[in-house]
PyMOL Python script that loads the backbone (N, CA, C, O; Angstrom):
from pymol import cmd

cmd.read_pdbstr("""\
ATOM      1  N   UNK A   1      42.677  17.979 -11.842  1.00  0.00           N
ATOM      2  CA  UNK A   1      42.068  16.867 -12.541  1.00  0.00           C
ATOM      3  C   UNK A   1      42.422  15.564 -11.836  1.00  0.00           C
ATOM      4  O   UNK A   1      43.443  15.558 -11.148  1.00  0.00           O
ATOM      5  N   UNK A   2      41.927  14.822 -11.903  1.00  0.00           N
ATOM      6  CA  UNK A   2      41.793  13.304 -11.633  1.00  0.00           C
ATOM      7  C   UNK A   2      42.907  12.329 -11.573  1.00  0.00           C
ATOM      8  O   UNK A   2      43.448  11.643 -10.705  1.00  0.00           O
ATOM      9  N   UNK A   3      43.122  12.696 -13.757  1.00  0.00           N
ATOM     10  CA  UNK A   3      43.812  11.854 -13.467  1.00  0.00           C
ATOM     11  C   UNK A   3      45.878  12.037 -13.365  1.00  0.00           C
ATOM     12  O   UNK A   3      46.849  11.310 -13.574  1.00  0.00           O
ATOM     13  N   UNK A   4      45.634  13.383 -12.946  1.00  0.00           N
ATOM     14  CA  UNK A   4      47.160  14.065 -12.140  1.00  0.00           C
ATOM     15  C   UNK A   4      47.385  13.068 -11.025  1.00  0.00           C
ATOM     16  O   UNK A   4      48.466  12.494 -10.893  1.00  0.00           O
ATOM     17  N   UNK A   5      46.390  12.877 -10.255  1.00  0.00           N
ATOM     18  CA  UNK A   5      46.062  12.284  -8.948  1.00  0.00           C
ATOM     19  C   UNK A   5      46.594  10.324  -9.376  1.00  0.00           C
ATOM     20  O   UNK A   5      47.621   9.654  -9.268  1.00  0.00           O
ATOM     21  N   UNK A   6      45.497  10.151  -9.758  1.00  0.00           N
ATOM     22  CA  UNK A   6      45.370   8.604  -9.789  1.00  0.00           C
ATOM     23  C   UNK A   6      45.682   8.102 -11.359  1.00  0.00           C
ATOM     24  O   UNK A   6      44.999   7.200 -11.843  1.00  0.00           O
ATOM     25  N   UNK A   7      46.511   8.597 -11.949  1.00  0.00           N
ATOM     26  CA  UNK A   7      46.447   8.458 -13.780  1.00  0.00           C
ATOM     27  C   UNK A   7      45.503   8.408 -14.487  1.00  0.00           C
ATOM     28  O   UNK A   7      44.370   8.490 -14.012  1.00  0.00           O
ATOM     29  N   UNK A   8      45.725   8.262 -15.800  1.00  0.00           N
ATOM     30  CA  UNK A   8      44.946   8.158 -16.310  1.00  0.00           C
ATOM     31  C   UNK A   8      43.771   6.750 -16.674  1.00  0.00           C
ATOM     32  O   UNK A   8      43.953   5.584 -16.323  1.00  0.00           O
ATOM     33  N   UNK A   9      42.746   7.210 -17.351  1.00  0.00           N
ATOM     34  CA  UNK A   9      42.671   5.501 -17.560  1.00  0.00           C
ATOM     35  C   UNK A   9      42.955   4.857 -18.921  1.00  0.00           C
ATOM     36  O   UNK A   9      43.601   5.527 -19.727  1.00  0.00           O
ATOM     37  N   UNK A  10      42.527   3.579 -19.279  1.00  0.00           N
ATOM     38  CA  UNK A  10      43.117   3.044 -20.324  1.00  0.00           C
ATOM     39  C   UNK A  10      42.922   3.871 -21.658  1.00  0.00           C
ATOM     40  O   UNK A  10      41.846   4.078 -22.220  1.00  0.00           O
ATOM     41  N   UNK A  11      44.156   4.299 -22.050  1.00  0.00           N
ATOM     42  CA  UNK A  11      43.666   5.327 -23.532  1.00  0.00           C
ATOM     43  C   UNK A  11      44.688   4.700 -24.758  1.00  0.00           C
ATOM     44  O   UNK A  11      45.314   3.640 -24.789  1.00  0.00           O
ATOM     45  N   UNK A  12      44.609   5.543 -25.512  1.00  0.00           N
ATOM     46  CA  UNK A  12      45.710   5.023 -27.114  1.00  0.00           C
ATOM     47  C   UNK A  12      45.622   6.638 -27.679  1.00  0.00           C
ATOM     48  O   UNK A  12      44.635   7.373 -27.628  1.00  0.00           O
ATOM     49  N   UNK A  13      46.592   6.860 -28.078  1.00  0.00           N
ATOM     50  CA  UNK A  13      46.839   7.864 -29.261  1.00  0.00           C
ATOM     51  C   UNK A  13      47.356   7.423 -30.651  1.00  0.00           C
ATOM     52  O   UNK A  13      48.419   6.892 -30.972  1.00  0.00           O
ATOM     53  N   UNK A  14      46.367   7.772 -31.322  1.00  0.00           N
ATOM     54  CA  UNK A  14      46.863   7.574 -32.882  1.00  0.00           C
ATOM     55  C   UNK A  14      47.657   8.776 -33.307  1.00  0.00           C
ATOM     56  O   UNK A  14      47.379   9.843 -32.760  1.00  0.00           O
ATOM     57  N   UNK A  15      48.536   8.749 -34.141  1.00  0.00           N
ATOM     58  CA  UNK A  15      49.295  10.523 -34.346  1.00  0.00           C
ATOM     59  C   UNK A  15      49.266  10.004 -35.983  1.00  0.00           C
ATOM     60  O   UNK A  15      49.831   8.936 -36.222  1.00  0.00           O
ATOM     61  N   UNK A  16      48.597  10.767 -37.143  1.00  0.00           N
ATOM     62  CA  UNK A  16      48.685  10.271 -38.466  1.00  0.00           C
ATOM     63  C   UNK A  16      49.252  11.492 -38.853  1.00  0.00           C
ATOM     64  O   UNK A  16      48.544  12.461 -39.128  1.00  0.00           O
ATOM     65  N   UNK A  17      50.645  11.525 -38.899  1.00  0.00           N
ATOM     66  CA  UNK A  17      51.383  12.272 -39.926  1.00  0.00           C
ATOM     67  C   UNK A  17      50.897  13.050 -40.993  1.00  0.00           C
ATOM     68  O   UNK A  17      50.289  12.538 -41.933  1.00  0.00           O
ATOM     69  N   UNK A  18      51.204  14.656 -40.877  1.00  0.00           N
ATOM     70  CA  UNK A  18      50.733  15.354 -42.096  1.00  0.00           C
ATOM     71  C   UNK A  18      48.916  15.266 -42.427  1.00  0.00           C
ATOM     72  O   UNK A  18      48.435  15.271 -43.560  1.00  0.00           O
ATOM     73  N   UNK A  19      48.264  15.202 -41.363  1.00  0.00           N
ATOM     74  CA  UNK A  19      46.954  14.536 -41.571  1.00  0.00           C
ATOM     75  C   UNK A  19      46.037  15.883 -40.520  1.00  0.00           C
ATOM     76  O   UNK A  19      46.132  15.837 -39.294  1.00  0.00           O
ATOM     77  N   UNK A  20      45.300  16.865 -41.139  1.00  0.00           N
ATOM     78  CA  UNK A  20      43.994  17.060 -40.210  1.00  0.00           C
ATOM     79  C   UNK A  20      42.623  16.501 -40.368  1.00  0.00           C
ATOM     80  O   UNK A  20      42.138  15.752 -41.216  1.00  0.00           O
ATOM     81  N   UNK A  21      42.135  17.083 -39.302  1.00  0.00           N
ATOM     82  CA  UNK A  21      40.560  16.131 -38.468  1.00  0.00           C
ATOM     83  C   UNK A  21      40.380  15.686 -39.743  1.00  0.00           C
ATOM     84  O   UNK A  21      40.416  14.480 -39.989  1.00  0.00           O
ATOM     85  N   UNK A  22      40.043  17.157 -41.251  1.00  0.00           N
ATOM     86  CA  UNK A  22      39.578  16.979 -42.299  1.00  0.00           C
ATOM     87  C   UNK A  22      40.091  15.963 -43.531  1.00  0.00           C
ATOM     88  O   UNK A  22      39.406  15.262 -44.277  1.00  0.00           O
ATOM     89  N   UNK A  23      41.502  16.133 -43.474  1.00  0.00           N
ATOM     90  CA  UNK A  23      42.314  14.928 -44.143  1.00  0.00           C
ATOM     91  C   UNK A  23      42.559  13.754 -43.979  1.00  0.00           C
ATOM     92  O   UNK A  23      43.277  13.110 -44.743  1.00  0.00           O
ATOM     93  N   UNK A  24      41.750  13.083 -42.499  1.00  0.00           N
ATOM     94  CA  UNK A  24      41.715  11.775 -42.075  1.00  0.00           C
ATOM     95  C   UNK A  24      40.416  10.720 -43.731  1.00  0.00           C
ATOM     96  O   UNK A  24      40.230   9.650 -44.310  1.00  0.00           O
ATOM     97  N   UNK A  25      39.978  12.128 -43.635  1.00  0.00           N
ATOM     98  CA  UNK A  25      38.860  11.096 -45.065  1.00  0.00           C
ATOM     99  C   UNK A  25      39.779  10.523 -46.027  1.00  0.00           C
ATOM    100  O   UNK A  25      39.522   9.435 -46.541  1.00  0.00           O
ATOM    101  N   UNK A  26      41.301  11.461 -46.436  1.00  0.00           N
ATOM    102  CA  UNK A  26      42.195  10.761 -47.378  1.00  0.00           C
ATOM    103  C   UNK A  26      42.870   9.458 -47.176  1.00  0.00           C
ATOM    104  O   UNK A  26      43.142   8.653 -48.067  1.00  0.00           O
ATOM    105  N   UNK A  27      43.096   9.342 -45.981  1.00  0.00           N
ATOM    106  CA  UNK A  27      44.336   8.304 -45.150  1.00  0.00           C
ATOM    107  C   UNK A  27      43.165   7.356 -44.747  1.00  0.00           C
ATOM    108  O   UNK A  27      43.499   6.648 -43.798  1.00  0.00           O
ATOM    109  N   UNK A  28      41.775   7.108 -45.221  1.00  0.00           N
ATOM    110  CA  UNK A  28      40.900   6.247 -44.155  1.00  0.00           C
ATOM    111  C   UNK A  28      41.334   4.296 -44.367  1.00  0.00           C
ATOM    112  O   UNK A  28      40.625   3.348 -44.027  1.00  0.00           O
ATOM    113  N   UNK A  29      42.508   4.265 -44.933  1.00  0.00           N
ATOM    114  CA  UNK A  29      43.110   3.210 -44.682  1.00  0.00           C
ATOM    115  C   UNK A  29      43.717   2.839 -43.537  1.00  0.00           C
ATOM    116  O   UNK A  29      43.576   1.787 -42.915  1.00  0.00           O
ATOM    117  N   UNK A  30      44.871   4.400 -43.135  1.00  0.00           N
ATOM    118  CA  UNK A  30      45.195   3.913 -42.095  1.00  0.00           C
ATOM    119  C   UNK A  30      44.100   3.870 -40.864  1.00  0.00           C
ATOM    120  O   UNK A  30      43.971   2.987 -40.016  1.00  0.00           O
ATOM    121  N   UNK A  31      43.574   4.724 -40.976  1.00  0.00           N
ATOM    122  CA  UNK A  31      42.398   4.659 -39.836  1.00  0.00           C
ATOM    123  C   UNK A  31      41.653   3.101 -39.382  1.00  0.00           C
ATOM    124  O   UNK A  31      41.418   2.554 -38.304  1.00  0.00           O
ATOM    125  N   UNK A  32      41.397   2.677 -41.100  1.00  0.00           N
ATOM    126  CA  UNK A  32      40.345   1.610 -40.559  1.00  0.00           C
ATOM    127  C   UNK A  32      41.716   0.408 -39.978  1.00  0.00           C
ATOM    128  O   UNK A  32      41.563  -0.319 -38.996  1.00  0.00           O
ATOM    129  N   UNK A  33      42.648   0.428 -40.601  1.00  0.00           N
ATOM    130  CA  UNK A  33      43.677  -0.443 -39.995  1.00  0.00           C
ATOM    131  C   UNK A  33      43.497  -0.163 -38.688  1.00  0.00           C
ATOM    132  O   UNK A  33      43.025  -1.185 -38.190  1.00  0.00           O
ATOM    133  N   UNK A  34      43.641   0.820 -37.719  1.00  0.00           N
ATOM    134  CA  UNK A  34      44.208   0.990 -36.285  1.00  0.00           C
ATOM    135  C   UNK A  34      42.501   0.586 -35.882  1.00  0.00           C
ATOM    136  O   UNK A  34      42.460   0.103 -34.750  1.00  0.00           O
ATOM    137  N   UNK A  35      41.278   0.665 -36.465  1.00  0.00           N
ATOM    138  CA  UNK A  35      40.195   0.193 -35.416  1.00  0.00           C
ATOM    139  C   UNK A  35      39.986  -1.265 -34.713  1.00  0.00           C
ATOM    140  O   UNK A  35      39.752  -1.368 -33.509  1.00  0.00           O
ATOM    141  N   UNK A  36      40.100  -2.408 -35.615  1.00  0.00           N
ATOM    142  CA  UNK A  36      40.044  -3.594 -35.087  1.00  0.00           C
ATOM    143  C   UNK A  36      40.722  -3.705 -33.273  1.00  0.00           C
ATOM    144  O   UNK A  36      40.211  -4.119 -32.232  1.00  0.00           O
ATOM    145  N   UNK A  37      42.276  -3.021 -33.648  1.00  0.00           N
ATOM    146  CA  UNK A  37      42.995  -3.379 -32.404  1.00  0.00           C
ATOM    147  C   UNK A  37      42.902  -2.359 -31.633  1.00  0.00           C
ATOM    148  O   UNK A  37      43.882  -2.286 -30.892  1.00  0.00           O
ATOM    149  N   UNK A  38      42.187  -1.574 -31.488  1.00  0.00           N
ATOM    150  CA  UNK A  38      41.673  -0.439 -30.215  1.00  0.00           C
ATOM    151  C   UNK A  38      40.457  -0.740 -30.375  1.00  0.00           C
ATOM    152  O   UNK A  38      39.889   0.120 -29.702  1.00  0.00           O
ATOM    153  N   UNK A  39      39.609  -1.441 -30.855  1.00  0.00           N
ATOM    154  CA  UNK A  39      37.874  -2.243 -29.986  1.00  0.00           C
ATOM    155  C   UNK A  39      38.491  -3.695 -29.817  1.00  0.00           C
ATOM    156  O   UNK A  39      37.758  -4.433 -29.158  1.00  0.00           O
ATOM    157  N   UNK A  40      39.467  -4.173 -30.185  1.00  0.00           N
ATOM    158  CA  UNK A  40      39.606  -5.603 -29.228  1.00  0.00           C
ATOM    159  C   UNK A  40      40.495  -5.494 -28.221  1.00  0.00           C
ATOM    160  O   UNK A  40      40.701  -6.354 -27.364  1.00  0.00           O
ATOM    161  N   UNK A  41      41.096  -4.300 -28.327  1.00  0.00           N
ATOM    162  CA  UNK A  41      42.042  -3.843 -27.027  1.00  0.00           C
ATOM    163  C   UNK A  41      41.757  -3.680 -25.248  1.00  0.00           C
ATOM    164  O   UNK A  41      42.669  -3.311 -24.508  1.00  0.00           O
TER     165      UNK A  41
END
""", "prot")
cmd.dss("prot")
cmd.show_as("cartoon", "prot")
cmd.util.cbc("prot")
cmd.orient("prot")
């Protein structure tokens, strides 16, 4: 892969505790919190 070679490019990981794909609908507080500053990022 690529970016083994030359890194990666600009990314973010969110990690929401105790949370799957499906349980993100419960927590969509924290979610909408973390969007502003990863699209003005």
């Amino acid at each position: 892969m690529a970016g083994d070679l030359v890194g990666l490019p600009a990314a973010q990981l969110a990690i929401l505790p105790g949370t799957t794909h499906m349980g993100m609908m419960e927590r969509s507080g924290w979610l909408l919190a973390m969007i502003p500053g990863f699209l003005d990022g």
